[in-house]
N, C-alpha and C positions, 0 to 999 in steps of 0.2 A: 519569389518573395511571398509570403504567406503575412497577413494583417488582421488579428486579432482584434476588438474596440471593447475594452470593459467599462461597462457604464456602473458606476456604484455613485456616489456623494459627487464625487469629481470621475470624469471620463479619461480613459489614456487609451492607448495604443500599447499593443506586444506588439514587432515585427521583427521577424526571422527568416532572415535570409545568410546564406553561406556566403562568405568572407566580407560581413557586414563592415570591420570593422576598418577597412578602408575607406571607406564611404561613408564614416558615420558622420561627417561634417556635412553633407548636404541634406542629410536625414534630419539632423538637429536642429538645421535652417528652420527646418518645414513649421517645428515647434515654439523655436524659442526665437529670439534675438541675439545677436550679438552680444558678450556681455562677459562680466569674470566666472570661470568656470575653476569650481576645487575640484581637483579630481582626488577620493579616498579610497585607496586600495594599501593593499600587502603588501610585504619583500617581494613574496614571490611571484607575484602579478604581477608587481612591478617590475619586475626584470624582464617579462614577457611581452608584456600590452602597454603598459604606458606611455614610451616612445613615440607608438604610431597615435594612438589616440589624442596626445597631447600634440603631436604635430598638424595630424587631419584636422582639428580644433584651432587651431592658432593661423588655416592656413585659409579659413574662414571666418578671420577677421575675431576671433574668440580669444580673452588672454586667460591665460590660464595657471594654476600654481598647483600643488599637489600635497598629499599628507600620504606618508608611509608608515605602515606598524603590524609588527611582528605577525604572522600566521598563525592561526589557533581556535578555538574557543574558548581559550583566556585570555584573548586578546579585547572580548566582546562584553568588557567591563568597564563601572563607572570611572574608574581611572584613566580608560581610555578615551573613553567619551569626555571628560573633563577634558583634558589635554588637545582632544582635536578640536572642541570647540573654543580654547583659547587661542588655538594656531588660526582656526578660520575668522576668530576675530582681528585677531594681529596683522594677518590677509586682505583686513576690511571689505569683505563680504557684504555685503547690503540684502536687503529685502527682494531686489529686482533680479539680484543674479542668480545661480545655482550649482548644485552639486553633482558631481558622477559618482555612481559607486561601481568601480571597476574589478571584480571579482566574483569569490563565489555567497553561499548563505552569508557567513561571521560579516565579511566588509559589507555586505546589502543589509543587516540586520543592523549595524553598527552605522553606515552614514544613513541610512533611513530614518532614524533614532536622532540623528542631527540636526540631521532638516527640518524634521518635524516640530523639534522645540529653539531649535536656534532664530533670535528675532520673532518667535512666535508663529514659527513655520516657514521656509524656503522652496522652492521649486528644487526639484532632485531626478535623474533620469539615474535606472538600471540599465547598467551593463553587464547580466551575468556570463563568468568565464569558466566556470562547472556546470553541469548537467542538472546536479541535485537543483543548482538557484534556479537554472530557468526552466526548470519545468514545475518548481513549484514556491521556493524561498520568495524570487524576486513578483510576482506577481501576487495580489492580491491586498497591498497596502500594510500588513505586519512589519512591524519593524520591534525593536528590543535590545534590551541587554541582561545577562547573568547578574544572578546572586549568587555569594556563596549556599545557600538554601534551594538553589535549583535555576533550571533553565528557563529564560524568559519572562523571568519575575519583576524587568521592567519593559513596559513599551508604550506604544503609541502604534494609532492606524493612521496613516499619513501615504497616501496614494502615490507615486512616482508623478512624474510628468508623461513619460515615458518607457519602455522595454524594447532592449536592443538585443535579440539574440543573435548568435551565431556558432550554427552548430562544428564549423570546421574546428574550433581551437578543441571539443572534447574528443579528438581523435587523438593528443597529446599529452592528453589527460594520466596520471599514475592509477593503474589500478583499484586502488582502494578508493580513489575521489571517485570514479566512475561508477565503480560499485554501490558509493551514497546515494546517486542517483538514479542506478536502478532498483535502489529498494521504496523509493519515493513513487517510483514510478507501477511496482509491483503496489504498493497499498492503492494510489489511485484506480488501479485495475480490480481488486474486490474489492475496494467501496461503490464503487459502480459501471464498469467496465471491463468484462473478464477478453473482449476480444484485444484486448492491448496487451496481453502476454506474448503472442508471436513476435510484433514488432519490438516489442523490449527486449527477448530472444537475440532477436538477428540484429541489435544496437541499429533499429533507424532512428537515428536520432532528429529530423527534422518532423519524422509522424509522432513519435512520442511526446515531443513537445509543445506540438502545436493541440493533440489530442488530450494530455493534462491542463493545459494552456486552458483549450474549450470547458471540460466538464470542472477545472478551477471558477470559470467567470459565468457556469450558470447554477455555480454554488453561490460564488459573493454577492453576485448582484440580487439575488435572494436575499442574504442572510451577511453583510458586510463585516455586524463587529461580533460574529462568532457565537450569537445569542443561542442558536439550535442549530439548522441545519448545516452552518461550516462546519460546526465539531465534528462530524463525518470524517473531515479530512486528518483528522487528529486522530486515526486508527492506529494503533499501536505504538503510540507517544506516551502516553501515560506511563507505561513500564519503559518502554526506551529510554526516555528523557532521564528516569531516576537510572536506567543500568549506564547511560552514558557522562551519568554525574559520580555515579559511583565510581567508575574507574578510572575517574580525573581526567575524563576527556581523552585517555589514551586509546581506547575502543572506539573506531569510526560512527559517525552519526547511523550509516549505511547498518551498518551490523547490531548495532543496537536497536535499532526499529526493526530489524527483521526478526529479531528476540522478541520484540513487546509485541510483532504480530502474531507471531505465534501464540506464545501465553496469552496474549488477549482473547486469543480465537477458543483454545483450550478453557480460559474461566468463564466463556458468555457460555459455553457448550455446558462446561462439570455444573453452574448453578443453572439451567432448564430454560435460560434466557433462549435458545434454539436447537431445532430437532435435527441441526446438521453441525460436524464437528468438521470444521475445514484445516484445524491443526495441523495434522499430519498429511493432506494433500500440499498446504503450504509451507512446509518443511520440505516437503520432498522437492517442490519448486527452489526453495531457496537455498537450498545444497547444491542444486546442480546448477547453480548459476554462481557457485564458489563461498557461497553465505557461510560463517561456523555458527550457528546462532544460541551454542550450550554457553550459560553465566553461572556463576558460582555464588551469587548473591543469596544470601537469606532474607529472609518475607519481613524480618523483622529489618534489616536493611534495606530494601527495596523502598517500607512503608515510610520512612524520615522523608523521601522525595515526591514519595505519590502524595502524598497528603497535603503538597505544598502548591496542587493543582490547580492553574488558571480556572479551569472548568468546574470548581465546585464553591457552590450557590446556594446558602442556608442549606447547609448540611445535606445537598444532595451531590451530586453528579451524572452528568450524561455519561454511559458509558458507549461504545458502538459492538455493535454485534453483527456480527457475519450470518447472514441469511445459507447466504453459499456465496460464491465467487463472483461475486458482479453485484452480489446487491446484500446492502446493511441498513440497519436499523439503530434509533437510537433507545436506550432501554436508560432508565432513572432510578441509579441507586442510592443507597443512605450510604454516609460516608459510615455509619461504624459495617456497612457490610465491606468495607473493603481490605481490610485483611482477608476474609475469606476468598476474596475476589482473586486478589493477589497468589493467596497459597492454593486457590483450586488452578489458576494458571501456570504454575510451577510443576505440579502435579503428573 
């Protein structure tokens, strides 16, 4: 078992250990009390995890009720969020009790988002059951929901109570979910750790996570609500975020940031922002780990999304810029350079 402690506003605990989630009722002792637990997850988590989770729970003394809703990143809307926080009212949820979010990014981004404003804030423990969540979604207090105008365009920083990982269930994992998390796991390796390419390789999946885990929580605990130095971790989001909006969310999260890291790497390089163009070594990385990362998008489409960036701040933006493979920088544009930004990335 490996124990993580992030201290930011509020302190939690990551801890990941293999076949966690049988044990996760003495684990939960250790935090909380007895008391009503929602647990909010997916169909398809649901058919998998729920079961035991709500049993290990209920078998310590915990009652527990549950909210189910469709798979997606259209699921990770006001609509939905409306609706679950009626259910958890009608649940009668109180102050005292708390939430689980049993799944992957959308259901952690999505009860997080709950907690946060429901009653004026609840206690909520992460359960992630993808790779992409726990090695980076579920930690760091982010939580959110979609606009039609882009991803992430509402949220709140609202700290879990807790992080429960376990790496055995992403050995069950589909392909392309697995693949989101190792392209999360490739951008944390050039922004600042190129020796976590081998273990990403050979899928160890308890050093990968525990290894984003660490260099996530000696980002936040720095830099908590994303002011400078988190945007780091937002390498290759900027363009992701709008190619994975662009395709209505049919384009995995995985594949679309491995697009925006590339082009991002290509526009810090074509405008002199650095004297190394890591592009096409990161191309050549993320093909042979099964990436296709060519888009069809025009600059003129692209820019409806980029422009709708968290990160831009009286007319400027942080952008990140690859030094070389293990280490970036952050470089301050004006937003009218970024068409150029976009179409030198394309290029």
């Amino acid at each position: 078992m490996k124990k993580i402690t992030i201290s930011t506003s509020t302190s939690y605990d990551v801890i990941i250990k293999d076949n966690i989630l049988s044990t996760l009722n003495e684990i939960i002792l250790e935090y909380i009390e007895p008391c009503k637990i929602c647990i909010i997850t997916d169909s398809t988590v649901n058919s998998l995890y729920s079961k035991k989770v709500k049993t290990s729970l209920e078998s310590s003394g915990f009652t527990t009720t549950k909210i189910v809703f469709p798979p997606g990143e259209h699921s990770k809307s006001l609509s939905t969020y409306s609706n679950i926080l009626e259910a958890i009212a009608d649940e009668g949820l109180t102050k005292t009790d708390c939430i689980i979010a049993l799944g992957g990014g959308v259901v952690g981004d999505l009860a997080g988002f709950v907690a946060s404003t429901y009653m004026s804030g609840i206690r909520y423990i992460q359960i992630p059951t993808t790779y992409l969540a726990a090695l980076d979604s579920s930690i760091g207090g982010k939580t959110g929901l979609n606009l039609l105008r882009g991803k992430n365009l509402v949220g709140a920083f609202w700290n879990p109570k807790l992080v429960l990982c376990d790496p055995t269930v992403f050995n069950t994992l589909p392909t392309i979910r697995r693949m989101d998390g190792i392209a999360e796991a490739i951008k944390c390796a050039v922004v600042t750790d190129n020796t976590l390419l081998c273990p990403i390789k050979n899928n160890s999946y308890t050093y990968v996570i525990g290894r984003c885990v660490s260099i996530k929580k000696s980002i936040v605990e720095v830099d908590q609500y994303e002011e400078s130095l988190r945007q780091l971790l937002s390498f290759g989001h900027l363009i992701g975020h709008a190619i994975e909006k662009l395709s209505g969310y049919s384009l995995s999260h995985g594949h679309a940031i491995a697009a925006g890291m590339i082009y991002e790497a290509r526009a810090a390089y074509n405008m002199g922002f650095t004297d190394n163009d890591i592009s096409s070594d990161l191309e050549i990385l993320l093909r042979s780990l099964g990436f296709t990362p060519e888009v069809s998008y025009t600059v003129e489409e692209l820019m409806q999304y980029v422009v709708m960036s968290k990160r831009i701040q009286k007319n400027h933006i942080n952008i990140i810029v690859p030094v070389e493979i293990g280490k970036c920088k952050l470089v301050k544009l004006n937003v009218s350079q970024l068409e150029e930004y976009v179409r030198l990335g394309k290029e």
